[in-house]
C-alpha positions as CSV (number, residue, x, y, z in Angstrom):
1,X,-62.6,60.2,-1.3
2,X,-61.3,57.9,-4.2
3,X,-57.8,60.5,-4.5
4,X,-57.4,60.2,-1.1
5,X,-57.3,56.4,-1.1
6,X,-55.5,56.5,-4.3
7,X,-52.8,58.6,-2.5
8,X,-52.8,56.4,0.9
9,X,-52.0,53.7,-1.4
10,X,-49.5,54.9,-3.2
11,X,-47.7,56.3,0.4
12,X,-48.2,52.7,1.5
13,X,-46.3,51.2,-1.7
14,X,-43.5,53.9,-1.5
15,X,-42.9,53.0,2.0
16,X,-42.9,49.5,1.4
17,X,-40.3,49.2,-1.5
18,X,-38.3,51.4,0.9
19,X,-38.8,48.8,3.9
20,X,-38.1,45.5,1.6
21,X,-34.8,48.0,0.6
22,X,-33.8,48.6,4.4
23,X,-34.3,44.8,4.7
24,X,-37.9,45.3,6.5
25,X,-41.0,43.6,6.2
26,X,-44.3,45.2,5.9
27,X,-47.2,43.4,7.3
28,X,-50.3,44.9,6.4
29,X,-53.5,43.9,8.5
30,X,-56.9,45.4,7.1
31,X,-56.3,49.3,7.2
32,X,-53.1,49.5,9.6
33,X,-49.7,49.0,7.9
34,X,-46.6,47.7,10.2
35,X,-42.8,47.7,9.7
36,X,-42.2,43.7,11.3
37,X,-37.7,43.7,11.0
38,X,-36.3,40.6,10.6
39,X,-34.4,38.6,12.4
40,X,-31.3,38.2,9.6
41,X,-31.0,40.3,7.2
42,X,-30.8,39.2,3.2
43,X,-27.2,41.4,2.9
44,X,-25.9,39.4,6.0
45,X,-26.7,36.1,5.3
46,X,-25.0,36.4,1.7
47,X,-21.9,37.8,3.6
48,X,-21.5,35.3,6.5
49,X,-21.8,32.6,2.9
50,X,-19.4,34.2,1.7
51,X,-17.2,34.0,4.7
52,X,-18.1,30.6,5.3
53,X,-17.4,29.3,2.0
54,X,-13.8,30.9,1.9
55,X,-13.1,29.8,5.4
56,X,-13.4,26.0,3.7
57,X,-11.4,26.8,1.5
58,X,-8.7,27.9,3.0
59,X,-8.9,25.2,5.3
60,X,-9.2,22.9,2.5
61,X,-5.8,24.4,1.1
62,X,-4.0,24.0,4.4
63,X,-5.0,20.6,4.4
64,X,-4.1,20.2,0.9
65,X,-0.2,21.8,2.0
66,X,0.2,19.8,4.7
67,X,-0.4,16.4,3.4
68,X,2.2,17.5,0.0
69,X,4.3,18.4,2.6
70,X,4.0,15.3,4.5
71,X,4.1,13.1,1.0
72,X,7.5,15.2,0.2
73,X,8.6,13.9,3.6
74,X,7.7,10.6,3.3
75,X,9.8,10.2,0.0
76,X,13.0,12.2,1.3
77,X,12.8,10.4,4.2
78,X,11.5,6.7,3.9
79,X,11.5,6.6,-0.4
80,X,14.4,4.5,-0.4
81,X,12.8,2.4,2.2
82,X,9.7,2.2,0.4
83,X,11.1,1.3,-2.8
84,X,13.0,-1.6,-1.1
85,X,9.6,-2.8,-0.3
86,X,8.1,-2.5,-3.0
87,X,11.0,-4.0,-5.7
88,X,11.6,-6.9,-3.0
89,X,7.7,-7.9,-3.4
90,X,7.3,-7.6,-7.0
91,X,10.4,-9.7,-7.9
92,X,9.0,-12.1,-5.2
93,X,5.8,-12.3,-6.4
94,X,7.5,-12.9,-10.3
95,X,9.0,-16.3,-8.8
96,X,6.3,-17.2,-6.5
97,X,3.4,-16.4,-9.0
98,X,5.2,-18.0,-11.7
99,X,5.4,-21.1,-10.0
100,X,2.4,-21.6,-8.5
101,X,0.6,-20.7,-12.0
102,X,2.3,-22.9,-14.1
103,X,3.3,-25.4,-11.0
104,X,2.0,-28.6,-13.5
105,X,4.7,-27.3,-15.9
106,X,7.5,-27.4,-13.0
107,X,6.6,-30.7,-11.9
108,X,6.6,-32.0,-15.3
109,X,10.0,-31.0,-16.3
110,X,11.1,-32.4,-13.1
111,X,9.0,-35.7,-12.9
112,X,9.7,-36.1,-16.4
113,X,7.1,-36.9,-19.7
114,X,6.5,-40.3,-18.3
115,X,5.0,-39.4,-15.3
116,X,1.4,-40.0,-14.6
117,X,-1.8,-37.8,-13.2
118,X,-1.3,-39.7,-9.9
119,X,2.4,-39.1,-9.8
120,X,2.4,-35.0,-10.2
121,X,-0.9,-34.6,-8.4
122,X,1.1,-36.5,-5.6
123,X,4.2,-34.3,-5.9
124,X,2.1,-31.5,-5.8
125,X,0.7,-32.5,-3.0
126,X,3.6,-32.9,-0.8
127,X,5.1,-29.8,-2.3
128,X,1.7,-28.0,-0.8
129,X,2.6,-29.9,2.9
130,X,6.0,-28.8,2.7
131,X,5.6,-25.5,1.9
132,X,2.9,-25.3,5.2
133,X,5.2,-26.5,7.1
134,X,7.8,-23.5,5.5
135,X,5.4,-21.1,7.4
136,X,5.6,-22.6,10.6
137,X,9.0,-22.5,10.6
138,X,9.2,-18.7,9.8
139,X,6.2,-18.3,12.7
140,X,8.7,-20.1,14.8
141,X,11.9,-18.1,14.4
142,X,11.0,-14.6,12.6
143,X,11.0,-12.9,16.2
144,X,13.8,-14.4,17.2
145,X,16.5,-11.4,17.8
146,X,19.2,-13.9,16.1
147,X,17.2,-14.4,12.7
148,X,15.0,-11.8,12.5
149,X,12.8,-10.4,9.2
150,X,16.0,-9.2,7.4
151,X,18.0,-11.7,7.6
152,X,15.2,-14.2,7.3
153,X,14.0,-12.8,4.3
154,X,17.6,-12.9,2.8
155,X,18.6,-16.4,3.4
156,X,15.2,-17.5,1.9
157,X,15.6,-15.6,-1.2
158,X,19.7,-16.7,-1.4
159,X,18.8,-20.6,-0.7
160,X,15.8,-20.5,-3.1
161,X,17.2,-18.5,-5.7
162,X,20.4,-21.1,-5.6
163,X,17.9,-24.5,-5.6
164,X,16.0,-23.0,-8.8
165,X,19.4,-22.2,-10.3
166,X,20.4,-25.6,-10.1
167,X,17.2,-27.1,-11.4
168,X,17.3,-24.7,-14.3
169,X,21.4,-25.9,-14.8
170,X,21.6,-29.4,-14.3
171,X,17.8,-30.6,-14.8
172,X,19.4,-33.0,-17.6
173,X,22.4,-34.0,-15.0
174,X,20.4,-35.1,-12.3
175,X,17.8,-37.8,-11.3
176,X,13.6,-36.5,-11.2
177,X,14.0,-38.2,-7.8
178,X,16.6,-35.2,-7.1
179,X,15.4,-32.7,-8.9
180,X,11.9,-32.5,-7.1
181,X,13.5,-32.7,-3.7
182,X,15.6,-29.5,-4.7
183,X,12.2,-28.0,-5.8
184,X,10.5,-29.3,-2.5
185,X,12.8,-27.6,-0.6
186,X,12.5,-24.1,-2.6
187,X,9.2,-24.2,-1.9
188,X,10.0,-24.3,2.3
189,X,12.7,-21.9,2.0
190,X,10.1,-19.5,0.0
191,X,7.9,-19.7,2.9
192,X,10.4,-19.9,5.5
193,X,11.7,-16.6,4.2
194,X,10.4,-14.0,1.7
195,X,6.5,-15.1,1.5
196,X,6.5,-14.6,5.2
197,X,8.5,-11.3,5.3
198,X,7.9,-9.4,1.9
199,X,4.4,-8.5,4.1
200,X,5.6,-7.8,7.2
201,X,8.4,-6.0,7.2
202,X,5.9,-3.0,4.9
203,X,3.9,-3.1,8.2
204,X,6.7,-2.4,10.4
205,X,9.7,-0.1,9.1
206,X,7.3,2.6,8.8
207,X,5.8,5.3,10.9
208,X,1.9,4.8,12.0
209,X,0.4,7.6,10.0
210,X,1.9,6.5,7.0
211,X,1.8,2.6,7.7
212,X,-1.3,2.0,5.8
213,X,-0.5,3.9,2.4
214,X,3.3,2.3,2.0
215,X,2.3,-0.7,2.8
216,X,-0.7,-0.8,0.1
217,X,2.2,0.6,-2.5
218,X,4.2,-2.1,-1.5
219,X,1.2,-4.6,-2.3
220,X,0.3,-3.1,-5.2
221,X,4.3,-3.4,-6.5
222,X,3.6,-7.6,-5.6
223,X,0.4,-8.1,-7.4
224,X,1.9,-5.9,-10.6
225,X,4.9,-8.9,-10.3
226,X,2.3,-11.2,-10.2
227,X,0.4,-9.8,-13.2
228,X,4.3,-9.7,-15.1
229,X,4.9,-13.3,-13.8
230,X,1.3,-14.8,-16.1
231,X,2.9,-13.0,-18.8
232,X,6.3,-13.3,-18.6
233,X,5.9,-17.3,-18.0
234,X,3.5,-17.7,-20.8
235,X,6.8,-16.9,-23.5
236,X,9.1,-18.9,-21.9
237,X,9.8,-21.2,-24.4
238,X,11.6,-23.8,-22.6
239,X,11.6,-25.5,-18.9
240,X,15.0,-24.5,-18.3
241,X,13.8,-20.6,-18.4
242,X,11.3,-21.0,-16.5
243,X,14.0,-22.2,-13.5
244,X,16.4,-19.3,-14.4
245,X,13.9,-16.4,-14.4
246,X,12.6,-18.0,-11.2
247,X,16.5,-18.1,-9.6
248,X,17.6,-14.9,-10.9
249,X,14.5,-12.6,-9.6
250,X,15.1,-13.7,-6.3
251,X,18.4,-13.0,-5.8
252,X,17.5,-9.6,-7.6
253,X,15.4,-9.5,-4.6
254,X,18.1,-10.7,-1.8
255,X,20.5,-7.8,-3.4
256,X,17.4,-5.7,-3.0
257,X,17.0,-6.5,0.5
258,X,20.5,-5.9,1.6
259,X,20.6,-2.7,-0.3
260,X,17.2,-0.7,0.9
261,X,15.5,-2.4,3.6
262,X,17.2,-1.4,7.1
263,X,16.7,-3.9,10.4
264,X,14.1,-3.1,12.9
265,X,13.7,-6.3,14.5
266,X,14.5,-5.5,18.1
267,X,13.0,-2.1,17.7
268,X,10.1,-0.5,19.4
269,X,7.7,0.6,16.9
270,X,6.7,3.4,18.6
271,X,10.7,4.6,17.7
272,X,9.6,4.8,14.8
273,X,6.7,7.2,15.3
274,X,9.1,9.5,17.7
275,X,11.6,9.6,15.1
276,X,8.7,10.8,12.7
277,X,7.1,13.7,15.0
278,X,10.5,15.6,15.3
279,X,10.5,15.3,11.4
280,X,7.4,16.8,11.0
281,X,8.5,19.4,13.5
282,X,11.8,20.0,11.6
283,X,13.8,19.3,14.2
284,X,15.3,15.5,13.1
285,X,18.8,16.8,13.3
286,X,18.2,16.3,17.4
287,X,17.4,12.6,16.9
288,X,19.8,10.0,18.5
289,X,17.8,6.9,18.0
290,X,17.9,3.6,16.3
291,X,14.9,4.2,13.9
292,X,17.1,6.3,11.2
């Protein structure tokens, strides 16, 4: 009796390992043995991971191809646009930072040594109001189809690139009484001009899907100005360079402007987009529109 129980068992193992091998289960329940199959088998699962896992990645890659594709686009495309952007806010933000940073060392040179605390905290003051009312102005008349971003932004940097010219020039020719006006009114033609436009016109010559990203490059460019103007403005070693550097990066900026930047004004945005679908569908040689 012992060999024969020795032998069921040992019938009862073999068939087991060759169960758990077919991907079965055995169930065993007191002296009857039972073949239970399961509802996925181990080989199948592993197989459908494997799949799934090369299915990501391929989509993965496709998505990967398509945005290269669409970057490669973008540049060929709107890269001259975007670098118009981008250059016109950075050399903005060289004159604008600069000034604003070191605005007690303007008002100085222009008030002259004598001048009191009350005297340049006044001037600054009223450059502050007239510079507010800059940006009214440029609310007033920036969607007028006879100024318009491009042009507005030009004439500001033109007129205040000219009035820091002449302060820098002929600061020992002319009266502090005259030389804060002209600084006064570079200040109104900054915000009646490029402060207003150097971050709109990134939100606007641009299609949808790519609005956001050139934009934040074009941002990006006007903070790195910023960060150039603390530094550049810390080694000027006289008031008369910190006038020129001031006059000569914005009409850097006008030429800039005229060069790169095209004008959308009166355009429908959604031109834009339309003009950007038949790109990615390679067929922008059938395009007729204004948004080129």
């Amino acid at each position: 009796r012992l060999k024969r129980d020795e032998e069921g068992l040992e019938r009862r193992q073999q068939q087991s390992m060759k169960q758990q091998q077919q991907g079965g289960q055995l169930l065993e329940e007191g002296d009857s043995v039972g073949f239970v199959p399961p509802s996925i088998v181990p080989q199948d699962v592993e197989k459908e991971k494997e799949e799934n896992e090369n299915e990501n990645e391929q989509q993965q890659q496709c998505r990967e191809q398509q945005q290269e594709s669409e970057r490669q686009l973008l540049f060929k495309h709107y890269g001259i646009r975007l670098f118009g952007t981008s250059i016109t806010w950075l050399l903005w933000d060289i004159a604008f930072y600069g000034n604003k940073l070191f605005q007690s060392t303007f008002l100085l040179a222009l008030t002259g040594e004598d001048a009191t605390l009350t005297h340049i905290s006044g001037a600054a003051a009223i450059n502050a109001f007239v510079a507010l009312l800059g940006y009214y102005a440029a609310a007033l008349i920036v969607d007028n189809p006879n100024v318009g971003r491009l042009r507005l932004q030009q004439t500001g940097f033109v007129i205040t690139g000219t009035l820091f010219l002449i302060c820098g020039f002929l600061s020992e020719h002319l009266s502090s009484t005259t030389l804060v006006v002209i600084y006064l009114g570079s200040s109104f033609f900054g915000q009646c001009g490029p402060n207003c436009t150097t971050f709109l016109i990134p939100a606007e010559v641009f299609p949808t899907e790519l609005r956001t990203v050139c934009h934040g490059i074009s941002a990006s460019a006007g903070k790195l100005g910023a960060l150039i103007a603390s530094i550049l403005f810390t080694f000027a070693k006289t008031d008369k360079a910190l006038f020129l550097i001031s006059g000569y990066t914005s009409f850097a900026a006008a030429i800039f402007t005229f060069l790169t930047i095209p004008d959308l004004t009166a355009l429908d945005l959604y031109e834009i987009d339309r003009h950007w679908r038949m790109i990615l569908n390679g067929t922008e040689y059938e395009y007729d529109g204004l948004a080129v």
